[in-house]
PyMOL CGO cylinders between C-alpha atoms (Angstrom):
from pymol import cmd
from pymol.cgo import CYLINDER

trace = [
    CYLINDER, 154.91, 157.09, 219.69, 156.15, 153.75, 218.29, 0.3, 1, 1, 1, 1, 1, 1,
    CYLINDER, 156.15, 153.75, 218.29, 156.01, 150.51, 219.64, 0.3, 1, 1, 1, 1, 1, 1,
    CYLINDER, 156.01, 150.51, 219.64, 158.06, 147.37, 218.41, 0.3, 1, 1, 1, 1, 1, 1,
    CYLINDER, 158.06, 147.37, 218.41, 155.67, 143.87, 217.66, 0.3, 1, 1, 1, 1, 1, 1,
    CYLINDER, 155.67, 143.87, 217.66, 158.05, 141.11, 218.96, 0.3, 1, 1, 1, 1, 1, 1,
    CYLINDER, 158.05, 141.11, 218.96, 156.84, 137.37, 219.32, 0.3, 1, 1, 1, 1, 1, 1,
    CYLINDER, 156.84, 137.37, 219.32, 153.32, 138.34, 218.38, 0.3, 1, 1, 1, 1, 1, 1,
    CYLINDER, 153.32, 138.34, 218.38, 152.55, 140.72, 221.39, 0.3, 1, 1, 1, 1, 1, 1,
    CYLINDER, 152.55, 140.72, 221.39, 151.92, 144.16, 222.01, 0.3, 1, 1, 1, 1, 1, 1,
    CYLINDER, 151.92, 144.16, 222.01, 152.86, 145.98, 225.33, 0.3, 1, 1, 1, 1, 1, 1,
    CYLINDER, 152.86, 145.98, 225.33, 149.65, 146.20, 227.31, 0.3, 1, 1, 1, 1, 1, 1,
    CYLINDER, 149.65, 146.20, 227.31, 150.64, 149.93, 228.63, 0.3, 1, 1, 1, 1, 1, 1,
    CYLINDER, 150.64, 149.93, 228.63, 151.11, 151.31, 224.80, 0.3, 1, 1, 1, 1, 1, 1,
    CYLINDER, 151.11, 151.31, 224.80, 149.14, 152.39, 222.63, 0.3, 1, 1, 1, 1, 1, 1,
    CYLINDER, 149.14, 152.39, 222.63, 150.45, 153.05, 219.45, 0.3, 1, 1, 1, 1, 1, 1,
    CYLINDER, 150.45, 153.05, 219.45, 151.57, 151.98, 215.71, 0.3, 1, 1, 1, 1, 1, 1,
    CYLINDER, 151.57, 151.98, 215.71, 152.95, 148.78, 215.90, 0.3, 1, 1, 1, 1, 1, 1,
    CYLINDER, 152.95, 148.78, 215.90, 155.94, 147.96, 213.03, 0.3, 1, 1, 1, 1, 1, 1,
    CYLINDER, 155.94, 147.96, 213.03, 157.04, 144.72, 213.11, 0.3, 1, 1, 1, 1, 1, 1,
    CYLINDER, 157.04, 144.72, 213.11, 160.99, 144.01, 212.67, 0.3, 1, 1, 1, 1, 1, 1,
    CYLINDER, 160.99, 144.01, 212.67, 162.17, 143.07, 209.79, 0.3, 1, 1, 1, 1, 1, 1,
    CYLINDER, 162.17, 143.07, 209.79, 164.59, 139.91, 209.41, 0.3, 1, 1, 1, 1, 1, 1,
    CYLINDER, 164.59, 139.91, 209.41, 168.02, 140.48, 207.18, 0.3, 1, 1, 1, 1, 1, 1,
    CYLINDER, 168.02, 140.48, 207.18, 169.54, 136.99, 206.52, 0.3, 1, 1, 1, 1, 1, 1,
    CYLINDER, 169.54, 136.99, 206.52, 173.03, 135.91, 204.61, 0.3, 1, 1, 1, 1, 1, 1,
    CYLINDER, 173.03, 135.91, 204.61, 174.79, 138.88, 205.96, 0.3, 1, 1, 1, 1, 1, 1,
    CYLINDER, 174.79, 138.88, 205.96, 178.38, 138.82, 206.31, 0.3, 1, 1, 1, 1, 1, 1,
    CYLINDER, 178.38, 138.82, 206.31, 180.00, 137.92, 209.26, 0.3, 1, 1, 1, 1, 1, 1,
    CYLINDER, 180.00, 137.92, 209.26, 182.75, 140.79, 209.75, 0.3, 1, 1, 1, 1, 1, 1,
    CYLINDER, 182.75, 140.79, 209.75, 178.61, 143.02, 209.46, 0.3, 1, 1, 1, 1, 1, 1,
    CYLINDER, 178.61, 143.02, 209.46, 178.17, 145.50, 212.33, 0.3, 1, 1, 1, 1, 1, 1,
    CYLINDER, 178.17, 145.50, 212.33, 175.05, 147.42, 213.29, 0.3, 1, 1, 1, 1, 1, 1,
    CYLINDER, 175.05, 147.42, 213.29, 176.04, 151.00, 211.62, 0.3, 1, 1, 1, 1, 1, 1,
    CYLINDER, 176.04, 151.00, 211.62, 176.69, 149.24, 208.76, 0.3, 1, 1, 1, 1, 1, 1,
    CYLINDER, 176.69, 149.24, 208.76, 173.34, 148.26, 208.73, 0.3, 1, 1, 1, 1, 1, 1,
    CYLINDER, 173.34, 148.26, 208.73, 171.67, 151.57, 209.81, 0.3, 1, 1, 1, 1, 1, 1,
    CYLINDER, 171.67, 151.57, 209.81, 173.59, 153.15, 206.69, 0.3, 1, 1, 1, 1, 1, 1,
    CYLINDER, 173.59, 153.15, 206.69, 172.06, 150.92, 204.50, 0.3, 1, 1, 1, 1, 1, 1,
    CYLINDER, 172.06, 150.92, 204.50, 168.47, 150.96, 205.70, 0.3, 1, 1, 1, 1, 1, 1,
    CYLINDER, 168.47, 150.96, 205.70, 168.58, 154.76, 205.95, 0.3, 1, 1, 1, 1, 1, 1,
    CYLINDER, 168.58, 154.76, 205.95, 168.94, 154.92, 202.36, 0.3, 1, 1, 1, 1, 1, 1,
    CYLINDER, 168.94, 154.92, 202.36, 164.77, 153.99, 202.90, 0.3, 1, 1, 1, 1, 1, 1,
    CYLINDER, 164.77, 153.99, 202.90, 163.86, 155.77, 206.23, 0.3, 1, 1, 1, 1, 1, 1,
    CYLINDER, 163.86, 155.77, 206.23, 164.11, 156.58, 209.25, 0.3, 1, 1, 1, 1, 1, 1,
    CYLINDER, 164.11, 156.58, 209.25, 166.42, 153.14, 211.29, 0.3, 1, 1, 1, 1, 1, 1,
    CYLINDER, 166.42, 153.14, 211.29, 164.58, 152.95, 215.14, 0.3, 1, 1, 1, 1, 1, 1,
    CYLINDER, 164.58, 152.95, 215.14, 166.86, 149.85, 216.08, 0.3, 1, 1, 1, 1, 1, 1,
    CYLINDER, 166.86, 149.85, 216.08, 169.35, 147.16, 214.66, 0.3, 1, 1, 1, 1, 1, 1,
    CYLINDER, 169.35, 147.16, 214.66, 170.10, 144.39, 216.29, 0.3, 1, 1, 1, 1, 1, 1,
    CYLINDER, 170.10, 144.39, 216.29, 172.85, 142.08, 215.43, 0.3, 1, 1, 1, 1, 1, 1,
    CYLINDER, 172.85, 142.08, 215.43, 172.73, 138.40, 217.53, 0.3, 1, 1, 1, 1, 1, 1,
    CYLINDER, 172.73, 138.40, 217.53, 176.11, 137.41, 218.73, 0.3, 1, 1, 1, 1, 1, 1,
    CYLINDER, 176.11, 137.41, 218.73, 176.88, 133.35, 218.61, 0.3, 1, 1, 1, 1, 1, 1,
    CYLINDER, 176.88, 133.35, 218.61, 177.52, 132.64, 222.57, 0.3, 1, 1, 1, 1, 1, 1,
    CYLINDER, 177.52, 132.64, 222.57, 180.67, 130.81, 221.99, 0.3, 1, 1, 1, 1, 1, 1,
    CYLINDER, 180.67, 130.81, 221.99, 182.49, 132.63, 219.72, 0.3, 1, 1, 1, 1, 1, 1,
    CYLINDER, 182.49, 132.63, 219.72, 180.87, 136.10, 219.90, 0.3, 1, 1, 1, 1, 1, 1,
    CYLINDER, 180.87, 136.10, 219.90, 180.83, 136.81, 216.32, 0.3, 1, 1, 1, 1, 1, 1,
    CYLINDER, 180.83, 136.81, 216.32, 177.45, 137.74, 214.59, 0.3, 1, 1, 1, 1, 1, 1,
    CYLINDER, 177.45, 137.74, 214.59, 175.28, 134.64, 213.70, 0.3, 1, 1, 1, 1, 1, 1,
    CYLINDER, 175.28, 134.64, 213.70, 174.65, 136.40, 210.05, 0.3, 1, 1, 1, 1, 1, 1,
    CYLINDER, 174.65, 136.40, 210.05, 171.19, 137.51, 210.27, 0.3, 1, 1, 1, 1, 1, 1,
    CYLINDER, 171.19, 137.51, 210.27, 170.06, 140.71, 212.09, 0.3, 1, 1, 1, 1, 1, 1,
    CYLINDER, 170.06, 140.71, 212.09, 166.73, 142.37, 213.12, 0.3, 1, 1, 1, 1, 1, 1,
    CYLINDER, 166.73, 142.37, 213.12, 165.86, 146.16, 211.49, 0.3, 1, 1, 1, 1, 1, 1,
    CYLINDER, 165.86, 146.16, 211.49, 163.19, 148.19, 212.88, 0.3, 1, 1, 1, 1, 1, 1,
    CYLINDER, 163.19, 148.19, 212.88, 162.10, 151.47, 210.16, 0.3, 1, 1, 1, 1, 1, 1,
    CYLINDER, 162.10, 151.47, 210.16, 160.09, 154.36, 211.04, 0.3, 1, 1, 1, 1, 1, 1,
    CYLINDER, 160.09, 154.36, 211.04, 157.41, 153.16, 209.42, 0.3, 1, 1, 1, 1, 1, 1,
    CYLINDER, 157.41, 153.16, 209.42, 155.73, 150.01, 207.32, 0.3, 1, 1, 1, 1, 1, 1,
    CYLINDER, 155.73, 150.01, 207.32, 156.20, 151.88, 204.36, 0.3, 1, 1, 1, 1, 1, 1,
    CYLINDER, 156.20, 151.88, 204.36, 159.74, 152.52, 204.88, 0.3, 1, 1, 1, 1, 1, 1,
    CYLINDER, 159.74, 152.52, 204.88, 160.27, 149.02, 205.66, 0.3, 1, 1, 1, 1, 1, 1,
    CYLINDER, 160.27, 149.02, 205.66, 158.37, 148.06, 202.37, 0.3, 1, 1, 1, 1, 1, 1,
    CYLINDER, 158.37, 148.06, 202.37, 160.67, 149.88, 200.43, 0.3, 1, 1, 1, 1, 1, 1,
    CYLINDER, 160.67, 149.88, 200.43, 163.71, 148.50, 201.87, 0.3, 1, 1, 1, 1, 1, 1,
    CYLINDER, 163.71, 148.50, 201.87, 162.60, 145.09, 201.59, 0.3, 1, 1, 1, 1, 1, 1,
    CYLINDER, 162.60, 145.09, 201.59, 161.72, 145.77, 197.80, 0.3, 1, 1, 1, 1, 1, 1,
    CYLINDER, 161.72, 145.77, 197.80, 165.23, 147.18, 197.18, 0.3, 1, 1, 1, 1, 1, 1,
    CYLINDER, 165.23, 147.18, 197.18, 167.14, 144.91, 199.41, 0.3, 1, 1, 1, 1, 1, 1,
    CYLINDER, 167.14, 144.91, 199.41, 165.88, 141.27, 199.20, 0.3, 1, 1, 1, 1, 1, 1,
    CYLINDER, 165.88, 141.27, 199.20, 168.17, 139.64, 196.59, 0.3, 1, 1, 1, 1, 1, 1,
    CYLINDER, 168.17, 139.64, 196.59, 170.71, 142.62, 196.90, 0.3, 1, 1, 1, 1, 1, 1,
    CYLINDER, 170.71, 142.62, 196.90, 174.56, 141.60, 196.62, 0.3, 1, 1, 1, 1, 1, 1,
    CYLINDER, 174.56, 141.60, 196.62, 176.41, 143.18, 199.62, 0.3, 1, 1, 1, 1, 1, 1,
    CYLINDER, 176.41, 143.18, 199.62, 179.83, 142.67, 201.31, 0.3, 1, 1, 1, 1, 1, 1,
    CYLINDER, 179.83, 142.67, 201.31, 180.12, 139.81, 198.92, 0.3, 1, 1, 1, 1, 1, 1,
    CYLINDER, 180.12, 139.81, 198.92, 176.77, 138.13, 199.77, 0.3, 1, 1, 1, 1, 1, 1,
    CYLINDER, 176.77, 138.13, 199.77, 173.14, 138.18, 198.60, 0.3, 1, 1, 1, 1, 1, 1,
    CYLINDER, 173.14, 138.18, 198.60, 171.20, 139.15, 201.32, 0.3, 1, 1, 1, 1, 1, 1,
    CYLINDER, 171.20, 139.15, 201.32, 167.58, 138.02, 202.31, 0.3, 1, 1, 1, 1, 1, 1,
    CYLINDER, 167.58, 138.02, 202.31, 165.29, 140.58, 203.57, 0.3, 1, 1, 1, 1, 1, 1,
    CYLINDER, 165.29, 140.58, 203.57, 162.13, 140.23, 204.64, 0.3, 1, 1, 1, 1, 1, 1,
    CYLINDER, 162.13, 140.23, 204.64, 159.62, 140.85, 207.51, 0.3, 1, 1, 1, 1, 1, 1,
    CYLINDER, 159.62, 140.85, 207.51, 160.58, 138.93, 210.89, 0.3, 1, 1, 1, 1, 1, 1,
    CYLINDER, 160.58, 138.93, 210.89, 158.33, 135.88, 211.91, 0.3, 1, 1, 1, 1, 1, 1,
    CYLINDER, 158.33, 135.88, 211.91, 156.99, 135.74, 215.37, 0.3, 1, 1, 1, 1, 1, 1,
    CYLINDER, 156.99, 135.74, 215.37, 159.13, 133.81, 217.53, 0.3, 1, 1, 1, 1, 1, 1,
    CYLINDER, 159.13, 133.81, 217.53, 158.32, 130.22, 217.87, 0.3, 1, 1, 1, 1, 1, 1,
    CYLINDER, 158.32, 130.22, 217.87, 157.62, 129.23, 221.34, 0.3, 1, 1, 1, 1, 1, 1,
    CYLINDER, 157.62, 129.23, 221.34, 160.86, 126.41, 222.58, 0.3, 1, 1, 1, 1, 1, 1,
    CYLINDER, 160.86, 126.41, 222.58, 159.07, 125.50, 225.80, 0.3, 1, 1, 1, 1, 1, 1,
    CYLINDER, 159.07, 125.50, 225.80, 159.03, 121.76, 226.75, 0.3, 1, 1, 1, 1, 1, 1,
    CYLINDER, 159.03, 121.76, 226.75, 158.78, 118.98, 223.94, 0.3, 1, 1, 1, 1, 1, 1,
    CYLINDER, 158.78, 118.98, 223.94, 155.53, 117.66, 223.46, 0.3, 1, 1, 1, 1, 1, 1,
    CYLINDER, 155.53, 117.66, 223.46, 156.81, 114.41, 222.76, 0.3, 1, 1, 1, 1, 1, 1,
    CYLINDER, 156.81, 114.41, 222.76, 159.21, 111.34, 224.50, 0.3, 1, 1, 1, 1, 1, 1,
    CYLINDER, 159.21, 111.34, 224.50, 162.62, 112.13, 223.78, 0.3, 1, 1, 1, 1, 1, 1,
    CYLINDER, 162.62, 112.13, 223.78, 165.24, 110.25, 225.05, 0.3, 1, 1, 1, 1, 1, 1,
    CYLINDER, 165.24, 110.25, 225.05, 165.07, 107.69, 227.60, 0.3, 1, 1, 1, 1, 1, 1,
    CYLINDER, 165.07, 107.69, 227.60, 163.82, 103.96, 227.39, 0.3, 1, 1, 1, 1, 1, 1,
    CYLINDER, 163.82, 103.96, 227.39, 162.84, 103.30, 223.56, 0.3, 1, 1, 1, 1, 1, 1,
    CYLINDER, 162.84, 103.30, 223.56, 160.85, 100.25, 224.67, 0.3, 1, 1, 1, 1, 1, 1,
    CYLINDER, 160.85, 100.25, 224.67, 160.06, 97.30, 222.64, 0.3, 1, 1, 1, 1, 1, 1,
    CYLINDER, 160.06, 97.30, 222.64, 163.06, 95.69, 222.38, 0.3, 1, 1, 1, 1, 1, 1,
    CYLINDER, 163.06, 95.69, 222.38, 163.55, 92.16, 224.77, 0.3, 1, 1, 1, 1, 1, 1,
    CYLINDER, 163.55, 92.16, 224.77, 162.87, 88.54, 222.10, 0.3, 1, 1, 1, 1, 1, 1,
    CYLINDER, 162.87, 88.54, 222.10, 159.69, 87.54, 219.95, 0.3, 1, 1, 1, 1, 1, 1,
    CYLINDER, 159.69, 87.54, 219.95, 159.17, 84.38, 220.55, 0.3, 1, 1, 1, 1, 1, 1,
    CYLINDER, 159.17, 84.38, 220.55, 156.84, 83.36, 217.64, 0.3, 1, 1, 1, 1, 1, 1,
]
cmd.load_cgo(trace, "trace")
């Protein structure tokens, strides 16, 4: 059984190998997700591609997520990959970070800058 790492947490109810995603940047934007799985086959066995859409215009955003059988197969498409020209473009591949967590900001944004009004001295 295989189980997919994503934003640094495992499924409580699995237990199995976890592969982490790999991340393939600079990719074309006409790129679908069999064209993907075609070239990542070439190194193993493709679980899942996934290609994110833009919201407005619904064309790829030019990155995409690969999932591989196994870390070894994912090692050897990141070795023979990363750097690669394809449709035109050198692609970056590498393993996918952990999502960073967007919650509120930690900070003041916006609103009343303060200081401001006259120095009188």
């Amino acid at each position: 059984m295989l189980c997919v790492f994503v934003l640094g947490f495992l499924h409580p109810y699995t237990t199995a190998i976890v592969t982490q995603q790999g991340y393939v940047g600079n990719l074309s934007y006409e790129v679908t997700e069999d064209d993907l799985k075609g070239v990542f086959a070439e190194y193993g066995k493709v679980n899942r591609v996934q290609v994110p859409n833009d919201r407005e215009t619904g064309r790829p955003r030019g990155f995409a997520f690969v999932e591989m059988g196994t870390d070894a197969e994912e090692a050897a498409a990141i070795e023979a990959l990363d750097g690669a020209e394809w449709m035109g473009r050198a692609l970056k591949v590498n393993k996918a970070k952990p999502r960073e967590d967007r919650g509120s900001s930690g900070g003041n944004r916006g609103g009343y800058g303060g200081g401001g009004g006259r120095n009188r001295y």
